[in-house]
C-alpha positions as CSV (number, residue, x, y, z in Angstrom):
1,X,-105.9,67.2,-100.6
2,X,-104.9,68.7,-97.3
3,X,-106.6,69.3,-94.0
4,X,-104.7,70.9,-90.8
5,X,-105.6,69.6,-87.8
6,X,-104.7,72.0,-84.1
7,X,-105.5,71.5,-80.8
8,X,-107.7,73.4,-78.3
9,X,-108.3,73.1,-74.7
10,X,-108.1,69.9,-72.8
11,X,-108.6,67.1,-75.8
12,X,-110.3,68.6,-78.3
13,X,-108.7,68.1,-81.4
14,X,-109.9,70.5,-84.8
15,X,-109.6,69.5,-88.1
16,X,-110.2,72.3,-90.9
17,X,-111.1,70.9,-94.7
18,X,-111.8,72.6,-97.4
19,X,-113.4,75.8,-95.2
20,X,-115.2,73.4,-92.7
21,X,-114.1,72.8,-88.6
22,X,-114.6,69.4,-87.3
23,X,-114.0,69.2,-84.1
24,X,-113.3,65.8,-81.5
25,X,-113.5,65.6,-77.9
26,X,-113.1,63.3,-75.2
27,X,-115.5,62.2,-72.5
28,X,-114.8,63.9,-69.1
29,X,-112.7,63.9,-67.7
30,X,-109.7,63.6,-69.6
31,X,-112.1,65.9,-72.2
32,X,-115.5,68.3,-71.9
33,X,-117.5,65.9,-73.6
34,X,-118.3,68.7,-76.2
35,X,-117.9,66.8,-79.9
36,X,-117.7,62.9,-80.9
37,X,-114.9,61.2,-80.1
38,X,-112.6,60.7,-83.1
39,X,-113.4,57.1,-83.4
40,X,-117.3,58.1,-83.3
41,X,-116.7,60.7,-86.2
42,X,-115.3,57.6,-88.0
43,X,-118.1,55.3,-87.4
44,X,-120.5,58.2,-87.8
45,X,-118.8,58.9,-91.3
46,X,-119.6,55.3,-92.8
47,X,-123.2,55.1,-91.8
48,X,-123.7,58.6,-93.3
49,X,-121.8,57.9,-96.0
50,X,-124.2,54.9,-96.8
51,X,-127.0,57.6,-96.2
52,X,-125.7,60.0,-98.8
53,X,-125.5,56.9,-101.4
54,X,-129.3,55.7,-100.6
55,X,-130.6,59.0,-100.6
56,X,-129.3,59.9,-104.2
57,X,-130.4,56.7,-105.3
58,X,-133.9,57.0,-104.3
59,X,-133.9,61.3,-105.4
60,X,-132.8,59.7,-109.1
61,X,-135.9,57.5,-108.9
62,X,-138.5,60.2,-107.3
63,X,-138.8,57.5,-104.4
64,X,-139.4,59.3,-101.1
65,X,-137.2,59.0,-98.2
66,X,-139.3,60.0,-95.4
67,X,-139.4,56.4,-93.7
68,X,-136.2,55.2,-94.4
69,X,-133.5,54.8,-91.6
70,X,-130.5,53.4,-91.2
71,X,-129.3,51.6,-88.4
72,X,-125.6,51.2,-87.8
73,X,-124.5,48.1,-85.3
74,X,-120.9,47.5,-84.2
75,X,-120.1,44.2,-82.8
76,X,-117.0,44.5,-80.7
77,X,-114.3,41.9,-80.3
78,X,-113.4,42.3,-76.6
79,X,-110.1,39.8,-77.3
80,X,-108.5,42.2,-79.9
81,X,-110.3,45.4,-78.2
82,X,-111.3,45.9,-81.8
83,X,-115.1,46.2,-83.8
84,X,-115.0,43.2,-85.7
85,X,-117.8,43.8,-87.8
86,X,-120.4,46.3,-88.7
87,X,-123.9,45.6,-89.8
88,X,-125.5,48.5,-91.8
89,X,-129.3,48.0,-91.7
90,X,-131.6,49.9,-94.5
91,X,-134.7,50.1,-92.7
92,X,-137.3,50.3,-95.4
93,X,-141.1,51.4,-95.5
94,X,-143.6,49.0,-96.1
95,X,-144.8,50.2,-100.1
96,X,-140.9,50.8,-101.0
97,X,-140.5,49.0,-104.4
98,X,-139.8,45.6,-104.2
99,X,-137.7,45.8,-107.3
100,X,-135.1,48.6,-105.8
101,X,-134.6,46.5,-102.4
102,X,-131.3,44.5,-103.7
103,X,-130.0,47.8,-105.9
104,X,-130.5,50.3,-102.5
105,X,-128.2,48.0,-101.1
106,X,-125.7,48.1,-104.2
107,X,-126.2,51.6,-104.5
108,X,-124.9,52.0,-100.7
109,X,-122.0,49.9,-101.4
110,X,-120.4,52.6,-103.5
111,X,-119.7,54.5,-100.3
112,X,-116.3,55.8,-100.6
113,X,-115.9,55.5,-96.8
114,X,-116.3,51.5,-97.1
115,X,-114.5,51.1,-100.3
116,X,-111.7,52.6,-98.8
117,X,-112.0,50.3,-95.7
118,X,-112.2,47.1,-98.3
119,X,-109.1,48.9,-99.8
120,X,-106.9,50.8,-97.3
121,X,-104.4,53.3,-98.4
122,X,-101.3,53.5,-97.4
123,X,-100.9,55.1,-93.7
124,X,-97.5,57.2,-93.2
125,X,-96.6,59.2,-90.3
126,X,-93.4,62.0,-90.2
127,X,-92.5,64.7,-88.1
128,X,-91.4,67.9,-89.9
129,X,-89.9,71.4,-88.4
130,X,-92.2,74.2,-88.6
């Protein structure tokens, strides 16, 4: 796995994967405003991630989706400057089964974006001569 990752204009920072651009910004004025900032994209990518997992699970059970939202809340430690914990809240229509509720939760625990925050890899950084 690989993904390059340039710079353009005033803060906005591209990273290409596997064909696809995602690009960061910053809010004015040190950036246009004009993408999430790459903290966002990170929070973005675990409540999305939960999405995916939900999504599938209800597709494998013919159970339809229209209704169902989730709702991401970060509480943030002001001390550390840190979120300290993130509630990830399956909002679930009235005449969803009562037997799935516990196993939609399960099912968004597989997300490989919070297993890998319950399990951090290893984080190196090196500079290397182009």
């Amino acid at each position: 796995m690989e993904m390059t990752i340039t710079f353009e204009g005033k803060a906005k920072v591209i990273a290409e994967y596997d064909g696809m651009k995602i690009e960061t910004d910053q809010p004015f004025p040190s950036g246009d405003g004009s993408a999430p900032t790459p903290f966002n994209l990170f929070l973005a990518s675990l409540g999305t991630c939960a999405g995916i997992y939900v999504k599938s699970f209800c597709d494998q059970r013919n159970i339809p989706t229209k209704g169902i939202k989730i709702t991401q809340r970060m509480q943030y430690n002001p001390t550390a400057k840190l979120i300290s914990e993130i509630l990830i809240d399956i909002q679930l229509p009235a005449d969803f089964p009562e037997k799935y509720k516990t196993a939609v939760i399960n099912a968004s625990d597989l997300c490989a974006v919070k297993r890998h925050l319950h399990n951090p890899p290893v984080i190196k950084t090196i500079v290397s001569t182009l």
